[in-house]
C-alpha positions as CSV (number, residue, x, y, z in Angstrom):
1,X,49.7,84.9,237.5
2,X,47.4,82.3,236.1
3,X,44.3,81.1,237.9
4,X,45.6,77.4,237.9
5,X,49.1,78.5,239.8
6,X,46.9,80.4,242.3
7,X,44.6,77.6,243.0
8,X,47.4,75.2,244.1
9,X,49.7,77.9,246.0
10,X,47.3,77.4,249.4
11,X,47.7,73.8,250.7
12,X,45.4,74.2,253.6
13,X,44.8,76.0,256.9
14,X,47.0,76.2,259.9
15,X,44.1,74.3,262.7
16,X,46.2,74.5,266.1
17,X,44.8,76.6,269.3
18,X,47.4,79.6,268.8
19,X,46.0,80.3,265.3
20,X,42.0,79.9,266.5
21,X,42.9,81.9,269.0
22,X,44.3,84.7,267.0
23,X,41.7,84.3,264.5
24,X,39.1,85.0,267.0
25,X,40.6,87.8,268.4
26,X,42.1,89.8,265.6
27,X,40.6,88.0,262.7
28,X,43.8,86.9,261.3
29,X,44.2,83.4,259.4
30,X,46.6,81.1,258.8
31,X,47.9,78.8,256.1
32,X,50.2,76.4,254.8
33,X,51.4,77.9,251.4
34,X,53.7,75.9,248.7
35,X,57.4,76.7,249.4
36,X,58.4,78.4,246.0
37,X,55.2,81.0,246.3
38,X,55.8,84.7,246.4
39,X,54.1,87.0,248.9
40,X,51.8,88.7,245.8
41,X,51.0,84.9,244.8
42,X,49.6,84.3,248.3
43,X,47.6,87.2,248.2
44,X,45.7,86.6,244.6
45,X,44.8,83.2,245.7
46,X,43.1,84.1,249.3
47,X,41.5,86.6,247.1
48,X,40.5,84.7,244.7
49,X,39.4,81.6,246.7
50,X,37.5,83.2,249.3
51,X,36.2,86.5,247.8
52,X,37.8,89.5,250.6
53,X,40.5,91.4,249.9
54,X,43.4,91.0,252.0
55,X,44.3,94.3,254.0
56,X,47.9,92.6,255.0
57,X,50.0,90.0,254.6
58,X,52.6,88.3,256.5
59,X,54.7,85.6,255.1
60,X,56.6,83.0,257.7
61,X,58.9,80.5,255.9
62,X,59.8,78.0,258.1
63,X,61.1,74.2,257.8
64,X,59.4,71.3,259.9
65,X,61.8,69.7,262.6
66,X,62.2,65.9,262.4
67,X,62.5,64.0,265.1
């Protein structure tokens, strides 16, 4: 994996009061993640980006509903 790919796989943070909430408590974070990045992708980049190493991972895939 190459640092530039890892760089652009995170597209920002998941802000809504569920995921504050659950951050708070159990210190987990969420985040909005390119659609064609792998689970070991995700993990190299909040490791790289924020200096921690990630314990677990979870990976949702979901598509928005238009309306």
């Amino acid at each position: 994996m190459n640092q530039e790919r890892l760089m652009k796989v995170l597209v920002g943070p998941v802000v809504s009061e569920k995921s504050t909430m659950i951050g708070e408590k159990h210190q987990q974070y969420s985040f909005v993640v390119i659609p064609d990045a792998t689970k070991c992708e995700v993990k190299a980049a909040i490791e790289l980006l924020f200096k921690v190493k990630v314990s677990s991972l979870r990976v949702r895939k979901s598509t928005s509903i238009k309306r």
